[in-house]
C-alpha positions as CSV (number, residue, x, y, z in Angstrom):
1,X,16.8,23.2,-34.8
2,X,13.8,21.9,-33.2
3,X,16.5,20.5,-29.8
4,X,17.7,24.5,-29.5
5,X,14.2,26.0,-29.6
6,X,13.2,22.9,-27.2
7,X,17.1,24.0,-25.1
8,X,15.7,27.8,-25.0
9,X,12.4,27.1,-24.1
10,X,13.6,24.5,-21.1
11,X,16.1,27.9,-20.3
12,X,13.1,30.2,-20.0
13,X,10.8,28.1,-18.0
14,X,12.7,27.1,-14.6
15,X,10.5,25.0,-12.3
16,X,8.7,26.2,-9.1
17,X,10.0,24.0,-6.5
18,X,6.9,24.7,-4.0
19,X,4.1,24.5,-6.9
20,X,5.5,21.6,-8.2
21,X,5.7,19.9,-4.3
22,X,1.6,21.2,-4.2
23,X,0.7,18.8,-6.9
24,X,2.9,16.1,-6.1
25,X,1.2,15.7,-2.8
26,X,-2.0,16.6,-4.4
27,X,-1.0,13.2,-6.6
28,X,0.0,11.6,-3.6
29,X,-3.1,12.7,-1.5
30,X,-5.3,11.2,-3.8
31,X,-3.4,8.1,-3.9
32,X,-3.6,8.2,0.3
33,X,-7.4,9.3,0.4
34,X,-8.0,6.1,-1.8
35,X,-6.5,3.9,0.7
36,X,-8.6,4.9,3.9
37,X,-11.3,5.9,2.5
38,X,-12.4,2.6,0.2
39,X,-11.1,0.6,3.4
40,X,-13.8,2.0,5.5
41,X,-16.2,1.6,2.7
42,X,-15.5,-1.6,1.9
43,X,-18.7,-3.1,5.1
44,X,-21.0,-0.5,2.8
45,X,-20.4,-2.6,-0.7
46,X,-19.9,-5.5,0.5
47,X,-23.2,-5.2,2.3
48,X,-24.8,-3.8,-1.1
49,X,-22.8,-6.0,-3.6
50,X,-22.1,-9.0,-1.8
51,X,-19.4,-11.7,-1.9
52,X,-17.3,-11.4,1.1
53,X,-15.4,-14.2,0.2
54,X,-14.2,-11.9,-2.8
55,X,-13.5,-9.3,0.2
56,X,-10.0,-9.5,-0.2
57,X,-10.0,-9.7,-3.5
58,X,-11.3,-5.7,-3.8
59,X,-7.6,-5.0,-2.5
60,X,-5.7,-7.6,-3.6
61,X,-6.5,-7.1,-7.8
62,X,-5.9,-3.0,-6.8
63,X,-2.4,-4.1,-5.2
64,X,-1.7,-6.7,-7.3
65,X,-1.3,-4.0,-10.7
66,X,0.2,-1.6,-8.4
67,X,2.8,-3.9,-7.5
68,X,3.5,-4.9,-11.2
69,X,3.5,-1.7,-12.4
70,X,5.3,0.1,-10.0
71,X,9.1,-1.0,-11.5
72,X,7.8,-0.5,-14.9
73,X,6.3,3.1,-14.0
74,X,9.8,4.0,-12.2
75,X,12.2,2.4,-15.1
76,X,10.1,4.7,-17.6
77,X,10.3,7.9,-15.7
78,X,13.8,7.7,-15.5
79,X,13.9,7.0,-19.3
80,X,11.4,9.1,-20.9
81,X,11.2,12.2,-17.9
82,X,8.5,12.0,-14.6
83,X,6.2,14.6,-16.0
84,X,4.2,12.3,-19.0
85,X,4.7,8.9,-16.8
86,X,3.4,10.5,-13.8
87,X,-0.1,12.0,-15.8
88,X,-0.3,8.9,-17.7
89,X,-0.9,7.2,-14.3
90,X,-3.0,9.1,-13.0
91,X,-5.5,9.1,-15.9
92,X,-5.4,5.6,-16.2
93,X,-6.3,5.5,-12.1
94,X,-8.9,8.1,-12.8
95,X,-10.8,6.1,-15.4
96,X,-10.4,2.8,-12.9
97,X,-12.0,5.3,-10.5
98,X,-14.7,6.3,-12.5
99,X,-16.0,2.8,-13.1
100,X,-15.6,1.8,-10.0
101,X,-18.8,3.3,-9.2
102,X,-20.1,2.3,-11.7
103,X,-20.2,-1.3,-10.8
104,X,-23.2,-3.5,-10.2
105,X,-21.4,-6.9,-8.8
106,X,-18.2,-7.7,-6.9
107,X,-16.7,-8.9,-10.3
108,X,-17.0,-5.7,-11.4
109,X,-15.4,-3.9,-9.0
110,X,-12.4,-6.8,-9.2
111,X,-12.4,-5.8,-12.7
112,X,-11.8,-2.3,-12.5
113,X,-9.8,-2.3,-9.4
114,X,-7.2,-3.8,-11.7
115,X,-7.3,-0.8,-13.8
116,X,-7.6,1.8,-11.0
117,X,-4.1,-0.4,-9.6
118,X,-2.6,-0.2,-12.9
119,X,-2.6,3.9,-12.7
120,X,-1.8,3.9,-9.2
121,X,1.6,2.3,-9.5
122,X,3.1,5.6,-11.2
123,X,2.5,8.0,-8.4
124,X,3.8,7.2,-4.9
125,X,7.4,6.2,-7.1
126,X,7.3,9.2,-9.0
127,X,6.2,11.8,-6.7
128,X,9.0,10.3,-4.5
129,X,11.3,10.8,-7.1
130,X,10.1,14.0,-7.9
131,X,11.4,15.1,-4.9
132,X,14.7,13.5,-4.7
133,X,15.1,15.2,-7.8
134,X,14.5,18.8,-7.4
135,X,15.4,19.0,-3.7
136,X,18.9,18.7,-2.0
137,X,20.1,15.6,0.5
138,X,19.6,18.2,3.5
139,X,16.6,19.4,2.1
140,X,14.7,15.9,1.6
141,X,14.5,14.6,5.5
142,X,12.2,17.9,6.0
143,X,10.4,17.6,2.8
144,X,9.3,13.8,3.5
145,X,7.7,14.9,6.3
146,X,5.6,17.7,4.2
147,X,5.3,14.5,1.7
148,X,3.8,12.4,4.8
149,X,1.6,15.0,6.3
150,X,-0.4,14.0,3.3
151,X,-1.3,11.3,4.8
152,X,-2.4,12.4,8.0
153,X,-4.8,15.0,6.0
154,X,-6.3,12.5,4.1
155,X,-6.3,10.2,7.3
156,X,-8.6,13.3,9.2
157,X,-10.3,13.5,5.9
158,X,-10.6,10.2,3.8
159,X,-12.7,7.6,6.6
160,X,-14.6,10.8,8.0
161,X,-15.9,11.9,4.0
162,X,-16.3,8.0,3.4
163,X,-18.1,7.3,6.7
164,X,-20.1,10.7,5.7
165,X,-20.9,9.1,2.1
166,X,-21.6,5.6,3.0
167,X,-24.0,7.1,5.5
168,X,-25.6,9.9,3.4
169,X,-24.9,9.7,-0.2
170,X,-23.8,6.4,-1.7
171,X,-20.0,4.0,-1.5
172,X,-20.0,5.3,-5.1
173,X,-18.9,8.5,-4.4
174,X,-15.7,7.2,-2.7
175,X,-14.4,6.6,-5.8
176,X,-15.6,9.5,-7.9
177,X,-14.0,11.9,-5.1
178,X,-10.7,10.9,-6.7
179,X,-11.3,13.2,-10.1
180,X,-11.1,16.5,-9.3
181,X,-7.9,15.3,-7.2
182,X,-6.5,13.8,-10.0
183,X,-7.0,17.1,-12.6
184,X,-5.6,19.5,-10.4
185,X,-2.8,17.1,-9.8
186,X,-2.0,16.8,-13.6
187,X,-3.3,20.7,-14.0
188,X,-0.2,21.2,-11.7
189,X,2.3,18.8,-12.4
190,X,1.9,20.5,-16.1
191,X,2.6,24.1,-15.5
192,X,4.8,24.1,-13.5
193,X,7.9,21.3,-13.7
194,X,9.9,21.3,-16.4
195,X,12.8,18.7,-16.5
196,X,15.5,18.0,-19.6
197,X,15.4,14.6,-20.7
198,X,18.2,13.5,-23.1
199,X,16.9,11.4,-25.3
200,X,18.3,8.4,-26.4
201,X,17.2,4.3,-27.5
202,X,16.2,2.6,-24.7
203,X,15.6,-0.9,-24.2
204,X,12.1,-1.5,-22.1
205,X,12.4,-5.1,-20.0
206,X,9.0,-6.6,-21.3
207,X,10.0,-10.0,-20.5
208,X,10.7,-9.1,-16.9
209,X,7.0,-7.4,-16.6
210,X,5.9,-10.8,-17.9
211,X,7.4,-13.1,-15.3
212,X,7.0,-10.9,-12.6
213,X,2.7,-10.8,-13.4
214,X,2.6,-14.3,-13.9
215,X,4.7,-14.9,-10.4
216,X,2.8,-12.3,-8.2
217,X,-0.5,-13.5,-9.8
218,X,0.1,-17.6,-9.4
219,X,1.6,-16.6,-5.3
220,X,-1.9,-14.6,-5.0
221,X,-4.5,-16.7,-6.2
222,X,-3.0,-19.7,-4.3
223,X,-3.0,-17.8,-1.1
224,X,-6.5,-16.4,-1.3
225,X,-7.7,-19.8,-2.4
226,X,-6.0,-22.2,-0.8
227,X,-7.3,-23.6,2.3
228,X,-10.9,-22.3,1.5
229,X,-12.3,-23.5,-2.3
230,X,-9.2,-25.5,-2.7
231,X,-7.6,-28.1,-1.0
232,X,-3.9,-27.1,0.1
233,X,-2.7,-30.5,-1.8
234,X,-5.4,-30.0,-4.5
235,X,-4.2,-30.2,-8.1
236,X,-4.8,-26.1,-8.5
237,X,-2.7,-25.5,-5.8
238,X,-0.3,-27.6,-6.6
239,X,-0.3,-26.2,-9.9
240,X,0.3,-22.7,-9.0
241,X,3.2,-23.1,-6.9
242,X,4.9,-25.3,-9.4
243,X,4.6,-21.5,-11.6
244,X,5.3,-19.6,-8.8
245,X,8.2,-21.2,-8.2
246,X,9.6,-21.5,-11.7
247,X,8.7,-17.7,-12.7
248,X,10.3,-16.7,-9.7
249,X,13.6,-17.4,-10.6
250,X,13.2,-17.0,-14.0
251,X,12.5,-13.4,-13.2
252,X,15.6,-13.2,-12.0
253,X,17.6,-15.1,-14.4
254,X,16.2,-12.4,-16.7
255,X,17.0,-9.4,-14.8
256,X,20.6,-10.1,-14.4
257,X,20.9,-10.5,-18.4
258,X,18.6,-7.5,-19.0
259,X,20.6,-4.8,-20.3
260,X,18.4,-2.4,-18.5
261,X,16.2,-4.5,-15.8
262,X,13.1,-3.4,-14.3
263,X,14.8,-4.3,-11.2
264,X,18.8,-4.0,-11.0
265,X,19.5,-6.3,-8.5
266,X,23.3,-4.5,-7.9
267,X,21.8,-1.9,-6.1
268,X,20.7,-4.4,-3.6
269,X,24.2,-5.1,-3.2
270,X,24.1,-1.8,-0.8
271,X,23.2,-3.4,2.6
272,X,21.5,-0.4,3.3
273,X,19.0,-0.7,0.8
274,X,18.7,-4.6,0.8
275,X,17.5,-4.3,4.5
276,X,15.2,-1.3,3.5
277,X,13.6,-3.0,1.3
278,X,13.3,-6.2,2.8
279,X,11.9,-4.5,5.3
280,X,9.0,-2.7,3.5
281,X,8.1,-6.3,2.0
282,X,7.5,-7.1,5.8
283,X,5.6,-3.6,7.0
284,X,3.7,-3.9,3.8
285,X,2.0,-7.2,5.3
286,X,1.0,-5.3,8.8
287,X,-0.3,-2.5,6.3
288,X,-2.7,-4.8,4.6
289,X,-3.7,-6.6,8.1
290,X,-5.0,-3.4,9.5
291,X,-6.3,-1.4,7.1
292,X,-8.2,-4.1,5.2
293,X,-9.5,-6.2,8.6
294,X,-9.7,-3.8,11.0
295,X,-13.4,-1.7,9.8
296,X,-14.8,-5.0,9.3
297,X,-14.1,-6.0,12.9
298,X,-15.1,-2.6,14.2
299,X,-18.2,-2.5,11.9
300,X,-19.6,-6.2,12.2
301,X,-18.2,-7.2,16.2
302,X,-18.1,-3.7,18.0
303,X,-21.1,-2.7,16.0
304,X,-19.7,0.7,15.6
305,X,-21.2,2.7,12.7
306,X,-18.6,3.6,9.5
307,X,-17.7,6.7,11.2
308,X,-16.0,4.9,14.1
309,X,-14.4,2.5,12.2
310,X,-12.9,5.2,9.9
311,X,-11.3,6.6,13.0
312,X,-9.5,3.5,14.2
313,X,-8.0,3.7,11.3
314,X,-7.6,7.5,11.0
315,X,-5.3,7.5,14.5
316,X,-2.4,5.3,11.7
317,X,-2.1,8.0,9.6
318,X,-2.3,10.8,12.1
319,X,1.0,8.9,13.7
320,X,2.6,8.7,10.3
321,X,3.3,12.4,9.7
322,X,3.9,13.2,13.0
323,X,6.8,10.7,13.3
324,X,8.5,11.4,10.2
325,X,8.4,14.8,10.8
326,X,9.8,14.0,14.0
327,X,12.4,11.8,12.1
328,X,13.3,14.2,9.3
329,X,15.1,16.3,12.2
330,X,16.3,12.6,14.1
331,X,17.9,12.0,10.7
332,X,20.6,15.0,10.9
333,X,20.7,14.5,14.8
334,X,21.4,10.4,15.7
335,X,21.7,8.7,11.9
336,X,19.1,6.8,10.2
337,X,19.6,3.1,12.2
338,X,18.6,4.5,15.2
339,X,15.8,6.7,13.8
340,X,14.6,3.1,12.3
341,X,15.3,1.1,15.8
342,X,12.8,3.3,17.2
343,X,10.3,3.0,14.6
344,X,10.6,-0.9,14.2
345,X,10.0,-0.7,18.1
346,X,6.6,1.3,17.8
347,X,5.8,-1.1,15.4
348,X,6.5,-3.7,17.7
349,X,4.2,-1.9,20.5
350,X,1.2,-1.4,17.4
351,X,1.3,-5.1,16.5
352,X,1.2,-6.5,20.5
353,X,-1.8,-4.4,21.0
354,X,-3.7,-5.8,17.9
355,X,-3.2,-9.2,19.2
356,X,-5.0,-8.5,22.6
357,X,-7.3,-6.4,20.4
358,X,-11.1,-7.7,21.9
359,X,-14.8,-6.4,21.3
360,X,-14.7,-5.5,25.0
361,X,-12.4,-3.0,24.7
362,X,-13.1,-0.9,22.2
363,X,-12.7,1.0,19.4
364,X,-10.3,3.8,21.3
365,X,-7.7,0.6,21.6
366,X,-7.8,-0.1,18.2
367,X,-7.2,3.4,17.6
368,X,-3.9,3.6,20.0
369,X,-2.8,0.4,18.3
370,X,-2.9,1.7,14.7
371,X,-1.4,4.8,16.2
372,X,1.9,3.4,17.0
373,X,1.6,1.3,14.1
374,X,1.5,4.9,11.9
375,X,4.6,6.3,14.4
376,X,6.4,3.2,13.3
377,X,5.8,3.3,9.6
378,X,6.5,7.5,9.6
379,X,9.5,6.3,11.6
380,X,10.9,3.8,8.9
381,X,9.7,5.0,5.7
382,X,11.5,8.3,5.9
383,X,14.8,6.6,7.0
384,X,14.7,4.5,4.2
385,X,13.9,6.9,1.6
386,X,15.9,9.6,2.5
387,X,19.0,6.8,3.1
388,X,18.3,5.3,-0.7
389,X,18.1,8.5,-2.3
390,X,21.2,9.4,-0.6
391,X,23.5,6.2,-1.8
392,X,22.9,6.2,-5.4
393,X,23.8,8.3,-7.7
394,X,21.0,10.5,-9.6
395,X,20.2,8.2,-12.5
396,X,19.3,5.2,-10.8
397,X,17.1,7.1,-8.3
398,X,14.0,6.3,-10.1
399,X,14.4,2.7,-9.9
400,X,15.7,2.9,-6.4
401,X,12.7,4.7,-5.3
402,X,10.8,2.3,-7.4
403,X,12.3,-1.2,-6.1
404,X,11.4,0.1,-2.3
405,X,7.7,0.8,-2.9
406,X,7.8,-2.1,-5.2
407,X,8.7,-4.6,-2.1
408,X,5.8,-2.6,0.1
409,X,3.6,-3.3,-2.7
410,X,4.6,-6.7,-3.1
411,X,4.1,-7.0,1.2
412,X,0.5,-5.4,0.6
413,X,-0.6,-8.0,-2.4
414,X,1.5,-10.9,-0.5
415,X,-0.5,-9.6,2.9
416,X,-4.1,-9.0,1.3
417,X,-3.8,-12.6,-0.1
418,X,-2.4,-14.4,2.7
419,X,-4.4,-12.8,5.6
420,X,-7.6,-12.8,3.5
421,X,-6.9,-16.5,2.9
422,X,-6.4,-17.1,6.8
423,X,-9.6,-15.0,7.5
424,X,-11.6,-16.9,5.2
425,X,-10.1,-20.5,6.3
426,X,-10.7,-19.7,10.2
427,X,-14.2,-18.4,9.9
428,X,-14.9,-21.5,7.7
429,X,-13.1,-23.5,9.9
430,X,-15.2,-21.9,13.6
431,X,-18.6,-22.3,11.4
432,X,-18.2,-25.9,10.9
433,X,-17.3,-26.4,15.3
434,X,-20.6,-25.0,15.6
435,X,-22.5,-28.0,14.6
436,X,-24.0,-29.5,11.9
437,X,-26.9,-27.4,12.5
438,X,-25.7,-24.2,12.8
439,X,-22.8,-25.3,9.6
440,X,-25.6,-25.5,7.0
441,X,-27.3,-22.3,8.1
442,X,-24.1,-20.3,7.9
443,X,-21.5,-19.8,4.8
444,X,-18.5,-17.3,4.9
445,X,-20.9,-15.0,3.0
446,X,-23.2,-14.9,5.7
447,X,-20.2,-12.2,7.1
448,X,-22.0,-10.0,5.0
449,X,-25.0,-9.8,7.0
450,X,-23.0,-8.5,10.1
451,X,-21.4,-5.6,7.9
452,X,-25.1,-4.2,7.3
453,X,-26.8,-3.3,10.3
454,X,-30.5,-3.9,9.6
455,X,-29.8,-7.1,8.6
456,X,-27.5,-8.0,11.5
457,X,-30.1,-6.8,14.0
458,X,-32.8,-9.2,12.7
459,X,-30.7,-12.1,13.5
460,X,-31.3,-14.3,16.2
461,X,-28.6,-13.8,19.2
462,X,-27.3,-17.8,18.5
463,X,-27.2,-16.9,14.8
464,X,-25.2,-13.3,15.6
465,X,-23.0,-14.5,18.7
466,X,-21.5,-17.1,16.6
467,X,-20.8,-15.2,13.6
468,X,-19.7,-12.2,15.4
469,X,-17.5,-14.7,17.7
470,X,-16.4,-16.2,14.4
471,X,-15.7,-12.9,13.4
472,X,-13.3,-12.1,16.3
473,X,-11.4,-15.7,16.2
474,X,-10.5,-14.9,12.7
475,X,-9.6,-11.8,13.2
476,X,-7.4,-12.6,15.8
477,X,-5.6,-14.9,14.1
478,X,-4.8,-12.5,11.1
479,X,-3.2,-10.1,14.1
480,X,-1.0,-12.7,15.8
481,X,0.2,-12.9,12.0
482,X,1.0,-8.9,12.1
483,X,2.6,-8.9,15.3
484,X,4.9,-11.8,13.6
485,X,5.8,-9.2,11.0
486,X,6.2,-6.3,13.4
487,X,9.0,-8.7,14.8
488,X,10.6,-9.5,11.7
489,X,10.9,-5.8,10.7
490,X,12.5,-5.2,13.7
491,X,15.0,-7.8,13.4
492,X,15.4,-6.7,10.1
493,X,16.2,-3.2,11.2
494,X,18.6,-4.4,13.5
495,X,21.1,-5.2,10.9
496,X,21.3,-1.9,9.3
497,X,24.8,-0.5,9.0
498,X,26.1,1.9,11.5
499,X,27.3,4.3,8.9
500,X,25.9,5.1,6.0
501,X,28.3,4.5,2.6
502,X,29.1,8.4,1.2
503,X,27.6,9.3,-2.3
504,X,29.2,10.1,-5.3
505,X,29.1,13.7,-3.8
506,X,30.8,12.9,-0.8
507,X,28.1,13.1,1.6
508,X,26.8,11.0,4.0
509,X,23.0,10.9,4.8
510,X,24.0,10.9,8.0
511,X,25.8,14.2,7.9
C-alpha cells in the first residue's frame, strides 16, 4: 500500500529539469568557490595561525576525505537514490565549514578540514551524475559547459570576495560564505527532483573504504614528511611505505571479490575510460601545483596584495568554462580524442609558462599561464565525462562518474602531498646554503613572515632577499614538476581510441 501511494505520488510530481540544474550548480558552485577562495586565503591564516610547514596540510586533510569518500558517496547514490546522499554531503561540508572559522590553531583547521573534505566528496560525483541522469547523450556536451561556467563565476567571484574578506573583514568569513550556498542548494535539490529508487539489499564495501584510507593516508603522510622532519631511509618512512604498499593491493584483491566494489575495476577495461581516468590522476597533480603554490608566490615574492594573487588564479577558471563550452560543440563536430589532443596541448603550453614563471615578470604571466592551464582542463574534463557517461550503461553511471573524480581527487591529495613535500625540502634545503649564520636565524616557518606584509617589510633586505629567493627556488621546482605532468597527460591522451565503443543504445558519443 504504502509503494502505490509512494508510485502515485512519484507520478504526480515529475522533476523540473532546469530548477533541478540551478541547484546542482548551486552545489557545485559552492564546492568551486571553496577551492579559489580558501587558496587565496590561505597567506591571510597562515600569517594569523601560523605553521607553514602545516601549509599543505590545510589542503591535503580537505583532499584526502574527499578522495576517500568520493567512491563511497557515488556507490550510495546509485543504491539508495542522489537526492538524500547528495544533502547528506552537503551538511556534513557545511558543519566542516562552520568550524573552520572557528579555529584558533593550524591543528584545528587540519581537524575540521577533514570534516569539510568528508561532505565535499558527495557533490562534484553527484551533481555530475545528476545530470547524466536527467539529460540525454546530445543534451550533456552543452550542459557540461552550463555545469563549468560554474566555475568561471565563482572564479570572477571566489579570490575577488576572499581578497575583499581577508582585506576587510576576517579569513573566517571564507568559510562561513559557504552556508547560505549550501541551503539553497539542499532547499533546491528538495523541491524539485524526484527520482524512483527500487529498493532492494544491498551490500556496502566497508572493507574497501578501509584499505583505501589507510593506503591514501600512509602515501600522504610519507610524502609531506619525508625529506623534511624525516629522513627518506628513516624507520617512519620506511614504515609507511611498507603499508602503502601492502594496502595497495590489498585494496584491490578486495575489490575484485566484492560483490559490489566501491571501485569495479571492469569498467576500466573500457580503454576509453582507463585513459580518462588515468589522466585526471595526472591533471589533478598540476591542479594542486597551482592553485595551492601559486598566491603564496604572488603574495610573499611579487609582493602583490590578496587581490592580485586571487586573480592569477581567477584567469584558470575563466579558461575552464570557456573551453568546455567551446568543446561541448567540438564534441558533435571532430570526436572527443581530438577535442582532448587540444586540451592536453594547452595544458602543455600552461605548464611551460609556470616553469619560466619569475618575480620579474609578473603577476599578468602567471595569469596567462593558469589561463591555458583552465582551457586545457575545460578541454579534457568535458571529453571525458561526456565520453564515460556515454559507454556505460545507466546503472553503473554513478560509479563511473565516481571512479573519474575519484583519480582527480586522488592527483589533488597525491599532488598537495608531494609538491608540499618538495616545497618544504627545497626551501630547507636553500636556507641551510645560506650559511651557518643566516641557517639558525631562519626556519621553514619563517615563510610566514613573507605571507604578512608588515612583518615582511620590517625585515632586513639580507633577511627578505634570501627567503623571498628561497621562496622562488622552491617554487620553481614544484613547477618543473607540473610541467612533467602536463607532459604525461598529454601522452596519456594520445592513446585514446579513435572511435568511441557504441552504448547499449546504439549510440556513439561521437555521433
Amino acid at each position: 500500500m504504502e509503494d502505490a501511494v509512494h508510485s502515485q505520488m512519484n507520478q504526480k510530481q515529475q522533476t523540473k529539469k532546469p530548477f533541478v540544474l540551478a541547484a546542482v550548480m548551486l552545489a557545485m558552485f559552492m564546492a568551486a568557490i571553496e577551492a579559489t577562495i580558501v587558496a587565496t586565503a590561505m597567506p591571510a591564516i597562515v600569517g594569523d595561525l601560523g605553521g607553514f610547514t602545516r601549509y599543505s596540510w590545510v589542503f591535503s586533510s580537505y583532499l584526502l576525505m574527499n578522495a576517500v569518500t568520493v567512491l563511497i558517496y557515488g556507490k550510495l547514490s546509485d543504491l539508495y537514490g542522489r537526492k538524500p546522499i547528495l544533502t547528506i554531503g552537503i551538511i556534513i561540508f557545511l558543519i566542516g565549514s562552520i568550524l573552520c572559522g572557528f579555529a584558533e590553531s593550524m591543528t584545528m583547521l587540519i581537524v575540521f578540514r577533514f570534516i569539510q573534505g568528508f561532505g565535499a566528496g558527495a557533490v562534484m560525483p553527484i551533481a555530475s551524475t545528476i545530470v547524466g541522469d536527467i539529460y540525454t547523450i546530445e543534451e550533456r556536451a552543452k550542459i557540461q559547459g552550463y555545469l563549468s561556467s560554474v566555475w568561471g563565476i565563482s572564479a570572477i567571484l571566489g579570490p575577488a570576495i576572499g581578497g575583499i574578506l581577508v582585506q576587510y573583514v576576517s579569513w573566517q568569513y571564507v568559510f562561513w560564505i559557504n552556508v547560505p550556498l549550501g541551503i539553497l542548494a539542499i532547499i533546491g535539490i528538495s523541491l524539485f527532483l524526484h527520482e524512483k529508487v527500487e529498493k532492494k539489499k544491498h551490500q556496502i564495501d566497508f572493507q574497501g573504504a578501509f584499505l583505501l584510507t589507510v593506503a591514501i593516508s600512509a602515501l600522504m603522510i610519507l610524502l609531506v614528511e619525508g625529506g623534511t622532519n624525516w629522513a627518506w631511509n628513516s624507520p617512519q618512512v620506511l614504515s609507511l611505505l611498507a603499508v602503502t604498499l601492502i594496502a595497495f593491493p590489498l585494496f584491490v584483491f578486495q575489490e575484485r571479490r566484492a560483490s559490489e566494489p566501491m571501485m569495479p575495476f571492469s569498467i576500466w577495461k573500457e580503454r576509453s575510460i582507463f585513459i580518462a581516468n588515468m589522466t585526471s590522476l595526472t591533471t589533478g597533480v598540476m591542479l594542486i601545483g597551482i592553485s595551492s603554490f601559486l598566491p603564496a608566490f604572488v603574495q610573499g615574492v611579487m609582493e602583490q596584495p590578496p587581490i592580485v594573487a586571487g586573480f592569477t588564479l581567477t584567469t584558470m577558471s575563466i579558461g575552464w568554462p570557456i573551453a568546455a563550452t567551446v568543446a561541448g560543440n567540438l564534441l558533435l563536430k571532430i570526436g572527443f580524442r581530438i577535442t582532448a589532443i587540444i586540451g592536453g596541448a594547452s595544458l602543455v603550453i600552461g605548464g611551460l609558462m609556470f616553469v619560466f614563471l619569475s618575480p620579474e615578470m609578473g603577476p599578468v604571466w602567471a595569469a596567462l599561464a593558469s589561463f591555458f592551464v583552465g582551457v586545457g582542463m575545460g578541454m579534457t574534463t568535458t571529453s571525458f565525462i561526456v565520453s564515460i557517461q556515454s559507454t556505460v550503461g545507466w546503472e553503473q553511471r554513478g560509479v563511473a562518474t565516481a571512479a573519474n573524480m575519484f583519480m582527480r581527487n586522488l592527483g589533488n591529495t597525491i599532488g598537495a602531498a608531494l609538491l608540499g613535500g618538495i616545497l618544504n625540502s627545497q626551501l630547507l634545503s636553500y636556507i641551510k646554503k645560506q650559511g651557518e649564520t643566516i641557517s639558525k636565524e631562519l626556519s621553514l616557518d619563517a615563510a610566514n613572515i613573507l605571507l604578512n606584509e608588515e612583518q615582511r617589510s620590517a625585515l632586513s633586505p639580507g633577511v627578505k632577499s634570501v627567503l623571498q629567493e628561497g621562496l622562488t627556488f622552491s617554487i620553481h621546482t614544484v613547477y618543473i614538476t607540473v610541467f612533467i605532468f602536463a607532459l604525461l597527460s598529454f601522452m596519456l591522451i594520445l592513446f585514446l581510441p579513435k572511435k568511441e565503443r557504441e552504448t547499449s543504445n546504439g549510440r556513439s558519443s561521437n555521433e
